[in-house]
C-alpha positions as CSV (number, residue, x, y, z in Angstrom):
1,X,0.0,0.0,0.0
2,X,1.4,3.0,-1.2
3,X,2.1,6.1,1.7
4,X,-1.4,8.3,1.4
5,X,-1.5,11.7,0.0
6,X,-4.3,14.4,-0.7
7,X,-5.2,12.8,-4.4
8,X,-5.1,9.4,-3.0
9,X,-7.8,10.5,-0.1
10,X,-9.6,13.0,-2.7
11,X,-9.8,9.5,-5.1
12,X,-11.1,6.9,-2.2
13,X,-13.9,9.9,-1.3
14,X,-14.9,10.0,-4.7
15,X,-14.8,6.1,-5.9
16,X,-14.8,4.1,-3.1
17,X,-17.6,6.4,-0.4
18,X,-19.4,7.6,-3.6
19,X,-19.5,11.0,-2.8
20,X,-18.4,12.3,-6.0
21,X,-21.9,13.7,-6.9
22,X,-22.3,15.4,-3.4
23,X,-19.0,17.2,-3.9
24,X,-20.4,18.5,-7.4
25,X,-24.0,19.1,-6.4
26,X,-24.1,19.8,-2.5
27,X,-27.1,21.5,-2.4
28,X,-25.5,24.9,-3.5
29,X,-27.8,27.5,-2.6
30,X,-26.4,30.6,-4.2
31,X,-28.0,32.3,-6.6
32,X,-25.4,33.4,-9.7
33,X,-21.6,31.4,-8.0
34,X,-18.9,32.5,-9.7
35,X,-17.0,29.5,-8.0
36,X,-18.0,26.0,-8.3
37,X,-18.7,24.4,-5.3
38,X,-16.5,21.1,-5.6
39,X,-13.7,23.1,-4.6
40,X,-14.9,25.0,-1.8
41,X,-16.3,21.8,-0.2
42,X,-13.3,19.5,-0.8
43,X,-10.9,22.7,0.6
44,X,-13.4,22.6,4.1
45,X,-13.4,18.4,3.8
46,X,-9.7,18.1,3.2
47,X,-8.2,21.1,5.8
48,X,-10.1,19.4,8.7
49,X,-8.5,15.8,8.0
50,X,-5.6,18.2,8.5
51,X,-6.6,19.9,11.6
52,X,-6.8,23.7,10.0
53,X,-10.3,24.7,11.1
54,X,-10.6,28.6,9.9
55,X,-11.7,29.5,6.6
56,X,-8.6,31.7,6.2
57,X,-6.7,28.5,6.8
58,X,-8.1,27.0,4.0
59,X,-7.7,29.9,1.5
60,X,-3.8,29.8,2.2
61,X,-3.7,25.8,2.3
62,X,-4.8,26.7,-1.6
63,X,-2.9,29.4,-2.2
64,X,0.4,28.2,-0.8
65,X,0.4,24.7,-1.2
66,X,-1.0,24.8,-5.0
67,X,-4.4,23.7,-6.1
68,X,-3.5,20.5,-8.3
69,X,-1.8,19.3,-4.9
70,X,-4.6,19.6,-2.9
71,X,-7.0,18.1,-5.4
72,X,-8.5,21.8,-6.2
73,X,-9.6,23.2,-9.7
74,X,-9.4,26.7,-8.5
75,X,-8.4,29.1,-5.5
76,X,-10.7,31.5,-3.3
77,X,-11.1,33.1,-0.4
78,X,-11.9,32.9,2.7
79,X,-15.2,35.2,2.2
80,X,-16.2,32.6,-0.7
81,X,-16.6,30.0,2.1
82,X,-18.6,32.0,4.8
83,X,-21.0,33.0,1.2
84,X,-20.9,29.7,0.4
85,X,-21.8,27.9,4.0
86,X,-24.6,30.6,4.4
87,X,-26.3,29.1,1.5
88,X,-25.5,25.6,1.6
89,X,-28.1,22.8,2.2
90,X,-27.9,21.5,5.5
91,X,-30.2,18.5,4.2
92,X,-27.9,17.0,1.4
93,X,-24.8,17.2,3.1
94,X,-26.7,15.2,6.1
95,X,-27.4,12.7,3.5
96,X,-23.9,12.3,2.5
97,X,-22.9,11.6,6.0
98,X,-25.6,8.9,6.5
99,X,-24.7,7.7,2.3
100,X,-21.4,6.8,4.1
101,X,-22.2,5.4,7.0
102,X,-24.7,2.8,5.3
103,X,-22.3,2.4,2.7
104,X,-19.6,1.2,5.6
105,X,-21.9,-0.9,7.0
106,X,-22.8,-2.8,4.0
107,X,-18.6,-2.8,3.6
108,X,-18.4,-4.6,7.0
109,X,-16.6,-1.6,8.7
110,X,-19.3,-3.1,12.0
111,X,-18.9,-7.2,11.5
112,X,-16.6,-7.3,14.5
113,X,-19.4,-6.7,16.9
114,X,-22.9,-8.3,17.7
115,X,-24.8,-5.8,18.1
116,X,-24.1,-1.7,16.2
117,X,-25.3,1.4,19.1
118,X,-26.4,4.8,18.6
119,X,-25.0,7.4,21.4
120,X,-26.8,10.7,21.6
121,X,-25.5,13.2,23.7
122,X,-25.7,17.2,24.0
123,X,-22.8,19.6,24.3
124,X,-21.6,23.3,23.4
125,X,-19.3,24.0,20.3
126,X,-18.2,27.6,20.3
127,X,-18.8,30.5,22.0
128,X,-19.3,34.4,22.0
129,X,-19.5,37.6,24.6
130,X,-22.1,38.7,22.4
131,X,-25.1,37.8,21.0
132,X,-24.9,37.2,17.0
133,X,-27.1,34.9,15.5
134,X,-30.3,32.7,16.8
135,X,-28.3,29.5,18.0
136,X,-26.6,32.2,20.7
137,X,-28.0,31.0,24.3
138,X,-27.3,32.9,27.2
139,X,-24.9,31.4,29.5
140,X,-25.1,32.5,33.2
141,X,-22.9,33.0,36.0
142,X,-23.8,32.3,40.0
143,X,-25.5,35.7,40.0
144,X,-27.6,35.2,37.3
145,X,-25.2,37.4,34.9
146,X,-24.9,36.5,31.2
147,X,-21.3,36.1,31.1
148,X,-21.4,35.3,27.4
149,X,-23.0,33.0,24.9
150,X,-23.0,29.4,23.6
151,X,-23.5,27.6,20.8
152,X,-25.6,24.1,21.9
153,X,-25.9,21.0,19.6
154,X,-27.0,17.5,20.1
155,X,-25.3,14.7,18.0
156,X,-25.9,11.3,17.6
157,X,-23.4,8.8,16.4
158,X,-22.6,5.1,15.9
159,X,-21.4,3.8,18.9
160,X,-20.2,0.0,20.3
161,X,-19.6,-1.3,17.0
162,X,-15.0,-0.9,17.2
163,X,-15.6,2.2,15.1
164,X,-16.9,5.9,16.1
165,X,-19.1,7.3,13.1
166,X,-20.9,10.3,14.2
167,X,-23.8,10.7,11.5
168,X,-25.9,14.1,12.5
169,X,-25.9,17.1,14.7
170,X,-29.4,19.4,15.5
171,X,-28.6,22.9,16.7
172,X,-30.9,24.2,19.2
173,X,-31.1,27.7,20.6
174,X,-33.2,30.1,23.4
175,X,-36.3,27.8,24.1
176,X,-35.5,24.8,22.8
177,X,-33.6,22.1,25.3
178,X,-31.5,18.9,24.6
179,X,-33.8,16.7,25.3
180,X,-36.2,18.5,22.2
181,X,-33.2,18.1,20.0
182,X,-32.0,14.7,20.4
183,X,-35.5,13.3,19.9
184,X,-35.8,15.3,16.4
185,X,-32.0,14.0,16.0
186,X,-33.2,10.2,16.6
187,X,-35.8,10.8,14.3
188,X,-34.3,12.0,11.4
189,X,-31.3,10.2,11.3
190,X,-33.1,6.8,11.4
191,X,-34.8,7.1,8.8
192,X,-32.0,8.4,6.8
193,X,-30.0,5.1,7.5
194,X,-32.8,2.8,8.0
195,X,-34.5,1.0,11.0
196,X,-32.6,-2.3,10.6
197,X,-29.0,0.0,10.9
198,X,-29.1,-0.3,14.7
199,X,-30.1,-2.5,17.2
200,X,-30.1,0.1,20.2
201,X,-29.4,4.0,21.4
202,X,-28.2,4.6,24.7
203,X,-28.3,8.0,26.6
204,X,-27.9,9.5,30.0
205,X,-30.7,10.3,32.4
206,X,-32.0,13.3,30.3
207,X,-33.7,10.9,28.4
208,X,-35.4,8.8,30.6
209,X,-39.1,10.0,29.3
210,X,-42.1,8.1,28.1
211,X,-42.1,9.8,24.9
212,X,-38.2,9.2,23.8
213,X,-38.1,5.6,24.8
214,X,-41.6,5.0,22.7
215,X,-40.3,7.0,19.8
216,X,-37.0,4.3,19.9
217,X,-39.4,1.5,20.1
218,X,-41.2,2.3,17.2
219,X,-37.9,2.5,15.2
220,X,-36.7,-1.1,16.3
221,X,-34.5,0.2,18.8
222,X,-34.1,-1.1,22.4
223,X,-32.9,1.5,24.8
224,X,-30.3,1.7,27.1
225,X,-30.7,4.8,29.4
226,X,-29.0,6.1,32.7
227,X,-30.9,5.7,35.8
228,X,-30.4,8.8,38.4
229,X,-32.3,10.2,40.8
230,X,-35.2,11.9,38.1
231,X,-37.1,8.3,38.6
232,X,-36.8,8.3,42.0
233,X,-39.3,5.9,42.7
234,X,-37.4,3.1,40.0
235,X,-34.3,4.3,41.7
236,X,-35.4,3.4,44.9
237,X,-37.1,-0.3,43.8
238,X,-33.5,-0.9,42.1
239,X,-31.4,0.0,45.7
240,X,-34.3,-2.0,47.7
241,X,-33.4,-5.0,45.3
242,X,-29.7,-4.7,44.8
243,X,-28.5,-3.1,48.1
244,X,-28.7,-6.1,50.3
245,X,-27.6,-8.8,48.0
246,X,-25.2,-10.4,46.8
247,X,-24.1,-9.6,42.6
248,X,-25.9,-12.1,40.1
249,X,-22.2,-12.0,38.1
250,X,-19.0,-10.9,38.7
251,X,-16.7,-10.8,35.6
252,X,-13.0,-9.6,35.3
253,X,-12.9,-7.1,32.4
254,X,-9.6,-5.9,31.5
255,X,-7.5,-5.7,34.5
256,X,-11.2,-4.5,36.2
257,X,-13.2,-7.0,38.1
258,X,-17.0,-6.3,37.3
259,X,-20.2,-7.0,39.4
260,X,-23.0,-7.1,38.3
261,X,-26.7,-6.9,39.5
262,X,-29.9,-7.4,36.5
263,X,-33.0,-7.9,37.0
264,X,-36.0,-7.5,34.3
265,X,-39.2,-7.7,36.2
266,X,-39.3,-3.7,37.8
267,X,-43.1,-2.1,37.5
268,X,-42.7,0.8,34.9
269,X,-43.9,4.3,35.6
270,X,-47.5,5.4,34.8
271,X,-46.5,6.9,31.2
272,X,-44.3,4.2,30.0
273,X,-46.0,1.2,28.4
274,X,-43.4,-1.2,28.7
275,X,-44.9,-4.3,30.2
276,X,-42.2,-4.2,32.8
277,X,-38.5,-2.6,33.0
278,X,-35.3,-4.1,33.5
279,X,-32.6,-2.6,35.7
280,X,-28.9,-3.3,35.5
281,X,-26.3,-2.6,38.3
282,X,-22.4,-2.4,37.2
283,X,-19.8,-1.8,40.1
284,X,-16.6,-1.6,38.4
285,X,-13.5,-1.8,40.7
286,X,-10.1,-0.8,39.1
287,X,-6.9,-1.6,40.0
288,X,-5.9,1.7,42.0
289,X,-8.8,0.9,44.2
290,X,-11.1,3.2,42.1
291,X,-15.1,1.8,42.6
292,X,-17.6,2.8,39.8
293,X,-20.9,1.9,40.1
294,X,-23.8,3.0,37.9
295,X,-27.4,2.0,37.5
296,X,-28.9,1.5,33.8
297,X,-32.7,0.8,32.7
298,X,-33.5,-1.0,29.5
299,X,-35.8,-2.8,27.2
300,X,-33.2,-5.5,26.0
301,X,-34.4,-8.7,25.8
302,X,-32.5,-10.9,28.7
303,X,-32.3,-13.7,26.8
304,X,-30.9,-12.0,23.5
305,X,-28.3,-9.6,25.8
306,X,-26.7,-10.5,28.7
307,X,-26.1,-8.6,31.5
308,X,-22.3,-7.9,30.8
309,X,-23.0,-7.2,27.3
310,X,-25.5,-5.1,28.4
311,X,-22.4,-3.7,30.9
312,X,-20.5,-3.0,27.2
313,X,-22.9,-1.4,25.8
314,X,-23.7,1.2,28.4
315,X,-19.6,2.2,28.5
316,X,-20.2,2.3,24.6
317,X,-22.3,5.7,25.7
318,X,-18.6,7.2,26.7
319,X,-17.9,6.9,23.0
320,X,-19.6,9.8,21.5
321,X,-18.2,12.1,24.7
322,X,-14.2,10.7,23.9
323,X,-14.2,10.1,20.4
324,X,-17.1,12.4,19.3
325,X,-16.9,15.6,21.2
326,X,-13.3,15.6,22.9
327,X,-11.8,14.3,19.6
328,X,-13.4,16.9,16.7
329,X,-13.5,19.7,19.5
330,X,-9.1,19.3,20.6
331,X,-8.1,18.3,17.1
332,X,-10.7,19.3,14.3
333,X,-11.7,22.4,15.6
334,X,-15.6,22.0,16.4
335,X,-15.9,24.9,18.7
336,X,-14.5,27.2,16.0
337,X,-16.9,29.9,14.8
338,X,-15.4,30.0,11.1
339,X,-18.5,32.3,9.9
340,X,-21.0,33.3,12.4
341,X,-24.5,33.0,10.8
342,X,-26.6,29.9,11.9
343,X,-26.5,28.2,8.5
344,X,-23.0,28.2,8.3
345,X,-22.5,27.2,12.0
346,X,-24.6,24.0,11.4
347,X,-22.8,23.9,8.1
348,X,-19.5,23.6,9.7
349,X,-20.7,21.3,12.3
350,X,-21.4,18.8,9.8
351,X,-18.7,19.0,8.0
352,X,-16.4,18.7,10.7
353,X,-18.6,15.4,11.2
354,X,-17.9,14.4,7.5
355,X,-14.3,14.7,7.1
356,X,-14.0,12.7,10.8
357,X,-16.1,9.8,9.2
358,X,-13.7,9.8,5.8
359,X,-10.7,10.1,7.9
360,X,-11.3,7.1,10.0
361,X,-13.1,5.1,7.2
362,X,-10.0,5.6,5.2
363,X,-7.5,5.2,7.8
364,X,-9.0,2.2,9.7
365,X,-10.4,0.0,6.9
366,X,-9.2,1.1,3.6
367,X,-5.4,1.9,4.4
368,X,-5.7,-1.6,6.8
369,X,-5.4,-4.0,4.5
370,X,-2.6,-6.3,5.4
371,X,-1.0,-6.9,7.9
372,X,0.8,-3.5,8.9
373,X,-0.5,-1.6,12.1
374,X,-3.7,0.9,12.1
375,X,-1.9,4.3,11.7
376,X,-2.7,6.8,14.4
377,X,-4.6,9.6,13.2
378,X,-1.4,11.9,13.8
379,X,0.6,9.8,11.3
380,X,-2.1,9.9,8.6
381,X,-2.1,14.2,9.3
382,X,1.7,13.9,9.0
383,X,2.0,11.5,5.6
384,X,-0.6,14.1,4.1
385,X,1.1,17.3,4.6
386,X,4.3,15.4,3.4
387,X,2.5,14.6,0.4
388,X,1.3,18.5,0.0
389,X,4.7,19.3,0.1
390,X,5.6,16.1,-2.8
391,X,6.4,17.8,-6.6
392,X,3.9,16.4,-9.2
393,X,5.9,14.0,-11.4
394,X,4.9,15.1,-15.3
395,X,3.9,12.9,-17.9
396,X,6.3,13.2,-20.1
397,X,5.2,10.6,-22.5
């Protein structure tokens, strides 16, 4: 396998994720473009797989490094790209990113594992001391002071599967809540990958309403959610049960030995229409003598998942917060505001998204065939700005 460079990535986009047409025709809003839009959206795409995250970043990448390097037809500015995201369709480019994540799962990117997870989770990605645009929410000190203003998204992605895909993110501003959002988010983005994609969602305690775990019924999905203290009268059955006794399993996990408490018969609460909840204790002691201990309610079948794969696939939730948030926000640059206008923001956001879902596609499965180790994603940043930097060999024939 030859070393990667821009043209070799720009190639495997095109042929081998089929998103050739969505870098010609990405729902290009603007009314009379003087620039086409395959370079402006392969110049975003291609400057996050290299960890430049402003628009002015990208301009120079094309100006300095040369557009036939970088896979470009043309150069631009920075200004192009804020015009351009302002008027770009957040709809197609949401369908490229599920396109591809489909696409991987017919590939067998997810054969490794039983069973394929979807994480949502809500977090902030950029901030102002102003307010500028509708998605600003006011963010407020101990005295009740706006001390500036964030930028709030919920994201879902796949999760518990050996490979971190996020596949959407839904904005929400004053008024609206996470909660509102992910359940749009859940929504949407099954039935843009299909009902039989997953085989359950898990989420933290924000969740735990009637309304959200029917809605992932209806799609096929089991549910995996966080209990806390919001159900206090479940949260009090489970401690009544599992306080006094003895753990149904214990497991050793790593270097971690595991113990673990599941039971499936608990009364649900008078909105819910399960016919009856399952609970599952974890108390996960490390070897520094750290003790973890968390309670979970599901849906999942006991005799289809077992209590330590139900164990797995609540620490899959920690997958979307490590490498979803902490990854594209310390190395891809999610909390930079490149343009601030709402369309552009979301437009970003995606984006981001997409080039993190082509850059682990490409580096984890399509560069790992053989025998040679997975390169970190640092290495694959490194061998592409050494192949920027490559002269073109000319046909001279």
């Amino acid at each position: 396998m030859k070393d990667p460079t821009p043209r070799h990535l720009l190639h495997y986009v095109r042929k081998v994720l089929r998103l050739e047409n969505y870098l010609k025709h990405p729902g290009d809003g603007r009314p009379q473009p003087q620039i086409p839009a395959q370079p402006l959206l392969w110049g975003i795409l291609f400057c996050r797989v290299l960890r430049e995250t402003s628009f002015l970043a990208v301009e120079e990448m094309a100006r300095l490094s040369g557009c036939r390097s970088l896979g470009l037809s043309r150069r631009f500015g920075d200004d192009a790209l804020a015009y351009f995201t302002e008027r770009l369709d957040a709809a197609v480019t949401r369908a490229a990113l599920a396109d591809t994540v489909r696409l991987a799962k017919r590939n067998k990117a997810f054969d490794n594992s039983r069973f394929i997870g979807l994480a949502i989770d809500g977090t902030t990605a950029g901030r102002r001391r102003e307010s500028a645009c509708p998605l600003c929410r006011p963010h407020h000190n101990d005295d009740n002071k706006i001390t500036c203003y964030h930028h709030h998204m919920s994201a879902i992605s796949v999760v518990g599967a050996g490979l971190t895909l996020p596949i959407d993110a839904e904005p929400y501003g004053p008024g609206d809540s996470e909660y509102a959002a992910g359940k749009r988010l859940l929504c949407r983005a099954i039935r843009a990958v299909g009902q039989q994609f997953a085989d359950y969602v898990v989420v933290d305690g924000n969740y735990a309403k009637a309304p959200f775990l029917h809605t992932a019924s209806e799609f096929g999905l089991w549910t995996l959610v966080r209990l806390k203290g919001n159900l206090p009268e479940l949260s009090a059955a489970a401690e009544k049960r599992f306080g006094g006794q003895p753990p149904d399993h214990v497991h050793t996990v790593g270097r971690d030995r595991v113990e673990i408490w599941d039971a499936d018969d608990f009364d649900p609460w008078e909105t819910l229409n399960w016919p009856s909840v399952r609970v599952l204790r974890y108390r996960q002691h490390k070897p520094d003598g750290e003790v973890i201990q968390a309670d979970w309610l599901t849906n999942a079948p006991s005799k289809k998942v077992s209590g330590l794969s139900l164990f797995h696939r609540a620490k899959s939730r920690w997958e979307i917060e490590n490498q979803g948030f902490n990854d594209t926000k310390n190395r891809y640059g999610l909390e930079h505001i490149c343009h601030h206008h709402p369309n552009s923001i979301l437009i970003t956001w995606l984006l981001t998204f997409l080039a993190v879902v082509i850059e682990r596609l490409y580096r984890i499965r399509y560069l790992h065939r053989g025998n040679h180790p997975i390169r970190s994603a640092q290495q694959l940043c490194r061998l592409l700005w050494l192949g920027l930097s490559r002269a073109e060999v000319l046909d001279s024939s």
